[in-house]
C-alpha positions in Angstrom: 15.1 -56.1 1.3 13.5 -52.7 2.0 15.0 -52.4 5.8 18.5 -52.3 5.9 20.9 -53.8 9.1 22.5 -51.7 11.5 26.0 -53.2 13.2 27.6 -56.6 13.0 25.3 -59.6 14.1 26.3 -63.1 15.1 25.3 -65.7 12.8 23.7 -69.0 13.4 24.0 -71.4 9.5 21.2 -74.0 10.4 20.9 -76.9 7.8 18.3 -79.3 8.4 19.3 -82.0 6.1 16.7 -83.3 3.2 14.0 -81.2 5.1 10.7 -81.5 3.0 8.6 -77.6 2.5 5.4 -79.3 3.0 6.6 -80.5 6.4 7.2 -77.6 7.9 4.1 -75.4 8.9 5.5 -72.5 7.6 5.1 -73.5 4.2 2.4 -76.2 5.0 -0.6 -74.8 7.5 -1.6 -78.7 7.6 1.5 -79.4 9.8 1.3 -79.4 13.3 4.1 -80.7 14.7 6.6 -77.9 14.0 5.9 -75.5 16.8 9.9 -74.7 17.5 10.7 -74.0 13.7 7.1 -72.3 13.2 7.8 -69.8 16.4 11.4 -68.6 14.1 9.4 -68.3 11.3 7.4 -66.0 13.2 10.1 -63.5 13.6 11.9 -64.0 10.1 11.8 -63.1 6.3 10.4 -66.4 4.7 11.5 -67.1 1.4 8.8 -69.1 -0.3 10.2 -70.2 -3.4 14.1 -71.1 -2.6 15.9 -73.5 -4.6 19.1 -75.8 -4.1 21.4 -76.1 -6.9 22.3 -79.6 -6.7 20.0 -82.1 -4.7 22.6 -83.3 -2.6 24.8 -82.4 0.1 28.5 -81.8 -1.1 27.6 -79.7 -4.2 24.5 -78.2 -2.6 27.0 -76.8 -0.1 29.8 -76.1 -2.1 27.3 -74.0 -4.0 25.8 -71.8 -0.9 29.4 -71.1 0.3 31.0 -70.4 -3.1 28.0 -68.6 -4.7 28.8 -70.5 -8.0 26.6 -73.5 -9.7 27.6 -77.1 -9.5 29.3 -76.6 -13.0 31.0 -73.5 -12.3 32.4 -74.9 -9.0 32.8 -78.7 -10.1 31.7 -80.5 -6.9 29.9 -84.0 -7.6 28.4 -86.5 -6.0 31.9 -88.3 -5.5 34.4 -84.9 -5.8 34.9 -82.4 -3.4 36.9 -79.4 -4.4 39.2 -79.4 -1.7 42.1 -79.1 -3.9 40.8 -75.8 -5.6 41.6 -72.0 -4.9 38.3 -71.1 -4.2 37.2 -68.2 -1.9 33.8 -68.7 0.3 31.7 -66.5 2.2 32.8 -68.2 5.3 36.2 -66.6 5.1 34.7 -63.4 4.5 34.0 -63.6 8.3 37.2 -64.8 9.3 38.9 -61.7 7.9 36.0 -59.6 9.7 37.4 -60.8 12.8 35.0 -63.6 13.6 35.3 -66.6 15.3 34.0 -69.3 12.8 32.9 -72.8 14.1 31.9 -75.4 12.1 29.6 -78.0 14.3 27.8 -81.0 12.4 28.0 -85.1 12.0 27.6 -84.7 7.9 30.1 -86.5 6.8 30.5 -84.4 3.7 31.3 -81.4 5.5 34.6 -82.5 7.1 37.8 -81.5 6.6 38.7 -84.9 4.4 36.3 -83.4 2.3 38.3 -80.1 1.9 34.5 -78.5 3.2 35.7 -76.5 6.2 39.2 -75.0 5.5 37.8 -71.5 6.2 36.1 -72.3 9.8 38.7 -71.7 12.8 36.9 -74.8 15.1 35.2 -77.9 13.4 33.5 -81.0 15.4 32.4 -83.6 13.2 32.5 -86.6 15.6 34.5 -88.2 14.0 36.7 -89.7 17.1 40.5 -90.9 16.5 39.8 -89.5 13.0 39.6 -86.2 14.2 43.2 -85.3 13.0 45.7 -83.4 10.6 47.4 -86.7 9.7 44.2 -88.8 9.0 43.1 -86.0 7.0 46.3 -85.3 4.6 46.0 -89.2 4.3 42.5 -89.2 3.1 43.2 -86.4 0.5 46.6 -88.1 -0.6 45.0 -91.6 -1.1 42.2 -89.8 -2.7 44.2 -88.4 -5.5 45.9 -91.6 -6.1 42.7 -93.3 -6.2 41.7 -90.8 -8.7 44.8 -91.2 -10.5 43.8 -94.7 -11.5 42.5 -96.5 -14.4 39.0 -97.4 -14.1 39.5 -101.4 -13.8 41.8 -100.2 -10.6 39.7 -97.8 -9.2 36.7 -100.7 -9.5 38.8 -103.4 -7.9 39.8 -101.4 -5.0 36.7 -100.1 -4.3 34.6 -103.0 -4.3 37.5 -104.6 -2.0 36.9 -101.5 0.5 33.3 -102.2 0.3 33.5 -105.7 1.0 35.9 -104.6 4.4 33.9 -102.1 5.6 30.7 -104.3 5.7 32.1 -106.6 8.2 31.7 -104.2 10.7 28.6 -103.2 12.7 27.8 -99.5 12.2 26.1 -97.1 14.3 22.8 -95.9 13.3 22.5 -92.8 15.2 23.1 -88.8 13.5 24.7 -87.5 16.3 21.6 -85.2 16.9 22.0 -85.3 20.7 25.7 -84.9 20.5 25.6 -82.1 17.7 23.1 -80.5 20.1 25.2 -80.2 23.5 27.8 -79.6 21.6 26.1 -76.4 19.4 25.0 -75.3 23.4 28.2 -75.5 24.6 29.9 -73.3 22.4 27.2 -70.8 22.5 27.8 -70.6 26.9 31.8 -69.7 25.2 30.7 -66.8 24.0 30.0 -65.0 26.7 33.8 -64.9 27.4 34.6 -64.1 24.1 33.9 -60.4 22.8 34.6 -61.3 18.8 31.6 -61.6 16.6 30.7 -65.5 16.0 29.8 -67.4 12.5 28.7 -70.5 13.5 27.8 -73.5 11.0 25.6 -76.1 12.2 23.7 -79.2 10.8 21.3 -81.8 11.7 20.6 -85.1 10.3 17.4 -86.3 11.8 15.5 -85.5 8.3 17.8 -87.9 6.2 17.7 -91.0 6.3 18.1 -94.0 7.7 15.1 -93.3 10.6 15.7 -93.8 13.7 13.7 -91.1 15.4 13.3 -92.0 19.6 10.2 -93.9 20.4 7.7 -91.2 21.9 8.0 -89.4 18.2 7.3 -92.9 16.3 4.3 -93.5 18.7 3.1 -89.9 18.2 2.8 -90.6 14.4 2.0 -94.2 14.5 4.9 -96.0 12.7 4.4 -99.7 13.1 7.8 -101.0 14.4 7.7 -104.0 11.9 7.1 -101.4 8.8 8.5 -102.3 5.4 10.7 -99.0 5.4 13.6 -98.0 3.5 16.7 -97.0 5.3 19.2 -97.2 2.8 19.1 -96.2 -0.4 19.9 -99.8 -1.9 16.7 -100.8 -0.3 14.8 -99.3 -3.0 16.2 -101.8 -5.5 15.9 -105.0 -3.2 12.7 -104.3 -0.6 9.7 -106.0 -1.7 6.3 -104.3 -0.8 7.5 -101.0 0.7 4.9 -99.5 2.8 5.1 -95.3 1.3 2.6 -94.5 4.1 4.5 -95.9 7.0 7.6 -94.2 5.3 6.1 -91.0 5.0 5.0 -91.6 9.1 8.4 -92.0 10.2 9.8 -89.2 8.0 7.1 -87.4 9.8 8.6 -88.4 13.2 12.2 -87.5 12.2 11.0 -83.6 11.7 9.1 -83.4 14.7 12.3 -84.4 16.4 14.2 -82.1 14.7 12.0 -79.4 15.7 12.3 -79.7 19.2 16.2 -79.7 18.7 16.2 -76.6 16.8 14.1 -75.5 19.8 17.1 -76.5 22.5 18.9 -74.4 19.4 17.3 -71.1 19.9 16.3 -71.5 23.4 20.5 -71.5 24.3 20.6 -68.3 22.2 18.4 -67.2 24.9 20.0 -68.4 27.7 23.1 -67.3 26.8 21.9 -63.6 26.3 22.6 -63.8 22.7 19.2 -63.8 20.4 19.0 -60.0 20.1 22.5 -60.1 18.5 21.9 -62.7 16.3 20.9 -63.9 12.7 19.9 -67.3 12.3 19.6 -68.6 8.9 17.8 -71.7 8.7 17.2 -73.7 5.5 17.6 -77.2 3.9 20.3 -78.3 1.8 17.7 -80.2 -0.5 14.8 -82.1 0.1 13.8 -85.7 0.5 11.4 -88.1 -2.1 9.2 -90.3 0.0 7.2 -92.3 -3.0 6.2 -89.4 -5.4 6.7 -90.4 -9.3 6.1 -94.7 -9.2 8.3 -94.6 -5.6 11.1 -92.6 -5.4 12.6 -92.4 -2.5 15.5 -90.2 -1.1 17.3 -87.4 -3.2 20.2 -89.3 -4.7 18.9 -89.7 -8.0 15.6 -87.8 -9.0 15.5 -83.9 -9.2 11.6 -83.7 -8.3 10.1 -80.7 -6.4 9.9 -82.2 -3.4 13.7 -82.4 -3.5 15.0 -79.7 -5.3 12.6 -77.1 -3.2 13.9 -76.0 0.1 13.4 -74.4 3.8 14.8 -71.0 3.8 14.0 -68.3 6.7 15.8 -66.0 8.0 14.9 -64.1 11.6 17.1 -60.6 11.8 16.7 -58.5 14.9 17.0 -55.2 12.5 14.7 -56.9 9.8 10.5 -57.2 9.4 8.6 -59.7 9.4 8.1 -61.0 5.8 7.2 -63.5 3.5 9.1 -63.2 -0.5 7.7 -64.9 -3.1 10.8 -64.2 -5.9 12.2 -67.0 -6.8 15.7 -67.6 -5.0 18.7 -69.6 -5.3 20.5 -71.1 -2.3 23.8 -69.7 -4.0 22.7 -66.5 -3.2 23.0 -66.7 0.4 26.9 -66.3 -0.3 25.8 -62.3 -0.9 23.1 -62.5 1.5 24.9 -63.6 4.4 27.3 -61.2 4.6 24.9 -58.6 4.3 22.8 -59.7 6.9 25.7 -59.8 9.3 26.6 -56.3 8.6 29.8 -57.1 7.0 29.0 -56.5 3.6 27.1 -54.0 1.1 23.1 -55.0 0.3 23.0 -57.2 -2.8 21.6 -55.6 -5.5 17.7 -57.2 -6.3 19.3 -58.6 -9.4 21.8 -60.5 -8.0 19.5 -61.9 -5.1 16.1 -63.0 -7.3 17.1 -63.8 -10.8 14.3 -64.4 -13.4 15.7 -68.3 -13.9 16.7 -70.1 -11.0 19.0 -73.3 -12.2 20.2 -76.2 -10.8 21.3 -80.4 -11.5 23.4 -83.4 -10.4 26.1 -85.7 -12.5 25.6 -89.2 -12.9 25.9 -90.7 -9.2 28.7 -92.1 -9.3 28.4 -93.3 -5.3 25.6 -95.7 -5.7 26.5 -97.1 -9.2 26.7 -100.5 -7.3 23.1 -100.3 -6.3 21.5 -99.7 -9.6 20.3 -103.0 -11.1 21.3 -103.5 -14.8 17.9 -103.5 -16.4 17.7 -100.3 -15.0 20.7 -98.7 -15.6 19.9 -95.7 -18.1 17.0 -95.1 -15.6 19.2 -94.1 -12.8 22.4 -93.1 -14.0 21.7 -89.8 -15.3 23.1 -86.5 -15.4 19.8 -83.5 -14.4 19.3 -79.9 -15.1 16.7 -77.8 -14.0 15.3 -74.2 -14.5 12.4 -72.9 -13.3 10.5 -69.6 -14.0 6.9 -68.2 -13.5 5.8 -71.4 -11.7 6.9 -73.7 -14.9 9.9 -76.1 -14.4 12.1 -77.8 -17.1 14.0 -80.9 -16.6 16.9 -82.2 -19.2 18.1 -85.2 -18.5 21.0 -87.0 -20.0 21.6 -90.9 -20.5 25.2 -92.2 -20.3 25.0 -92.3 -24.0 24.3 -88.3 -24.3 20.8 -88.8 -24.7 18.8 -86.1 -23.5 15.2 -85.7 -23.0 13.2 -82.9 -21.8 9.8 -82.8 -19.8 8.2 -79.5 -18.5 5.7 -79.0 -15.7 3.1 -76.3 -15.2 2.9 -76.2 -11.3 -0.1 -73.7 -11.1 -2.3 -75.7 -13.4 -0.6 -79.2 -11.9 0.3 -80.6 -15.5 2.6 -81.6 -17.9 3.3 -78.8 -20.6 4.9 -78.3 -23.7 8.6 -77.8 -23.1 9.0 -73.7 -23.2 11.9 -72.8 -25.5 13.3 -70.2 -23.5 13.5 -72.8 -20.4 15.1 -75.0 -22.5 17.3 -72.9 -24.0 18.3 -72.5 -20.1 18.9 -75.8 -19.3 21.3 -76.0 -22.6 23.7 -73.2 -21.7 24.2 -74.9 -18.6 27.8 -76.3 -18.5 29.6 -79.9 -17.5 31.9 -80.3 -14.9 35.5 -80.9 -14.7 34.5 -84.5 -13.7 32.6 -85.6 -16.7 36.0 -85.2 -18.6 37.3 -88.3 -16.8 34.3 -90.7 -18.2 34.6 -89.7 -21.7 35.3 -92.8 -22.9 31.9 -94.3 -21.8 33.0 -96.3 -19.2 30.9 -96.8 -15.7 32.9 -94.5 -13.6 34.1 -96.7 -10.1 31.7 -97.8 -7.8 31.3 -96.2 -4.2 33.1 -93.3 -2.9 36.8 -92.5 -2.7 37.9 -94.3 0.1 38.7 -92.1 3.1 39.4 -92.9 6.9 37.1 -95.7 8.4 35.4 -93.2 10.8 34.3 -91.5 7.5 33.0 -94.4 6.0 31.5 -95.8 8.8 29.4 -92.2 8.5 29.1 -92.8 4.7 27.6 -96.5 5.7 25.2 -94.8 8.4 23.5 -92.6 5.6 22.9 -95.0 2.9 26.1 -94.3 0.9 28.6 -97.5 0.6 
């Protein structure tokens, strides 16, 4: 961060959801089929070694906007921490006078989530539950649900399952829809003289896959493929075809890229690039068969999940590419600073020595996970990594921890560094593992929120 920024900048937040590094040519000179994402790169700092703090959504988020680590902020798998006092760098731009839009279809980042409080416009798609009523319901029955005993909270939970399968659910992200949507707000600028901070997400890397045909055909997935879509369908798909898998993941990025290109190219349009930072990353990554055939990012903290996308193309800022290790938390400084609303962040605060991260026990697919392979699954992960060595604790229901170190530069297992485990130790619990102290499974599936919402949870593998 040599250069420094001159004026305040618009900012486009672009998450591309469990977007892989080695899919993206940036990272990857093997990939070929992101020419939209590669031509940003081309005008942006890359950051070649970023890191999510949790590998998944809600507390990967909750960490980039809060600038704290999952156990600091207390943001799960299954809890949101919508009924905290907590500041975010998104209202640092509301009180610097900007117009703040949140556009996405993740159903994390809704307001029944307590994820957008600080953004002045938020589409979710979300239809007739687009509404201050069904959200003060959602957060009022979540509380209570909360509130109950465990045999309660299993009960009802299996019951809302059991209701919400009978009804056909929509496979699509939204992509097309978050799109024209992300356009049309941009062609609103150009009546509107504030400053813009405008959040946007697309889906297309996460499953379930359902890229359109002509990217399928382009990477020759067999329509009759033995492919995962859910993550249940690890534990009941017989003979799942990894490479076919890895195809259509493959076809779900090219798409993407050619969205983020209708992205950029209404920037243009709309005479609003040269006034603009666009910050794209991933939230986490995605597991397509590494390790015996783990798939997704719900329950493993591997490399290919825990490393993300993270560029950033400035128009006051050179060309680069920084190999310091960096966590996405630190993007809560960063931002700011890029949009000229906030000092530089000091080196210290930006790269530090030991980037950390983990996940709790996943409480939201608890009724996936087969007995015989309970204490396999349901785990609590931390990580740190430093000087290309990472260190993974992870803990059993029972308190169990084991450690297992990995040299990445020599591509083998190590000897567990005691400085990097002594790292992974001071790392703290959150608020939520107080409520399983006593041993107990915590309930299956997510608290149960409007129907729209858990038709979305359905669509991504999550009910």
């Amino acid at each position: 961060m040599e250069d420094t920024v001159s004026g305040t900048k618009n900012v486009v937040f672009l998450v591309l959801d469990s977007l892989r590094t080695d899919r993206v040519s940036a990272y990857n000179a093997d990939v070929e089929f992101t020419d939209h994402i590669q031509q940003l790169a081309d005008s942006s700092i890359v950051f070649e070694n970023a890191v999510t703090q949790a590998p998944w959504t809600l507390p990967s988020h909750a960490s980039m906007f809060t600038g704290e680590y999952p156990w600091e902020h207390g943001t799960t798998h299954a809890k949101s921490y919508f009924d905290e006092d907590r500041e975010t760098f998104v209202s640092a731009f509301r009180d610097a006078g900007y117009d703040t839009a949140a556009i996405t279809p993740n159903v994390w980042i809704t307001p029944h989530k307590g994820m957008t409080e600080d953004f002045d416009h938020v589409e979710n798609f979300l239809g007739t539950a687009d509404n201050r009523l069904s959200v003060r319901l959602s957060k009022a029955f979540a509380k209570f649900y909360h509130a109950l005993g465990e045999t309660p909270r299993r009960i009802l939970g299996r019951q809302i399952d059991r209701v919400f399968r009978l009804f056909d659910v929509d496979d699509s992200t939204q992509s097309e829809e978050t799109v024209d949507a992300v356009t049309e707000y941009l062609a609103s600028r150009e009546d509107d003289d504030r400053p813009f901070f405008l959040y946007t997400n697309l889906m297309e890397p996460h499953e379930p896959y359902r890229p359109p045909d002509r990217y399928a055909d382009r990477h020759g997935v067999a329509p009759d493929a033995t492919i995962p879509h859910r993550q249940k369908d690890v534990f009941t798909m017989d003979d799942i075809d990894f490479d076919q898998l890895e195809r259509v993941y493959d076809a779900s990025v090219d798409y993407t890229d050619d969205l983020v290109g209708r992205i950029v190219a209404a920037l243009e349009d709309n005479g609003l690039r040269e006034d603009t930072v666009v910050v794209l990353l991933s939230d986490h990554g995605q597991a397509l068969g590494e390790n015996g055939g783990e798939f997704g990012h719900q329950f493993t903290v591997a490399e290919p999940v825990i490393n993300t996308v993270l560029f950033v193309s400035h128009p006051d800022l050179a060309v680069d590419r920084v190999t310091d290790p960096i966590e996405l938390r630190s993007l809560s400084r960063l931002v700011p600073y890029y949009a000229g609303i906030a000092p530089e962040p000091t080196h210290e605060d930006v790269f530090p020595k030991t980037v950390l991260g983990g996940c709790e026990y996943p409480q939201n697919f608890t009724g996936y996970i087969p007995t015989d392979r309970w204490d396999e699954y349901y785990r609590k992960h931390r990580y740190a990594k430093r000087d290309g060595v990472t260190v993974v604790k992870s803990v059993t229901e029972d308190g169990d921890a084991t450690y297992e170190a990995y040299d990445h530069e020599a591509d083998e297992s190590i000897a567990v560094p005691p400085d990097l485990k002594a790292a992974v130790n001071r790392t703290g619990d959150v608020d939520a593992d107080a409520d399983d102290a006593d041993g107990d499974r915590p309930d299956e599936g997510n608290r149960p929120v409007d129907g729209a919402v858990e038709d979305r949870l359905e669509q991504l593998g999550y009910r």
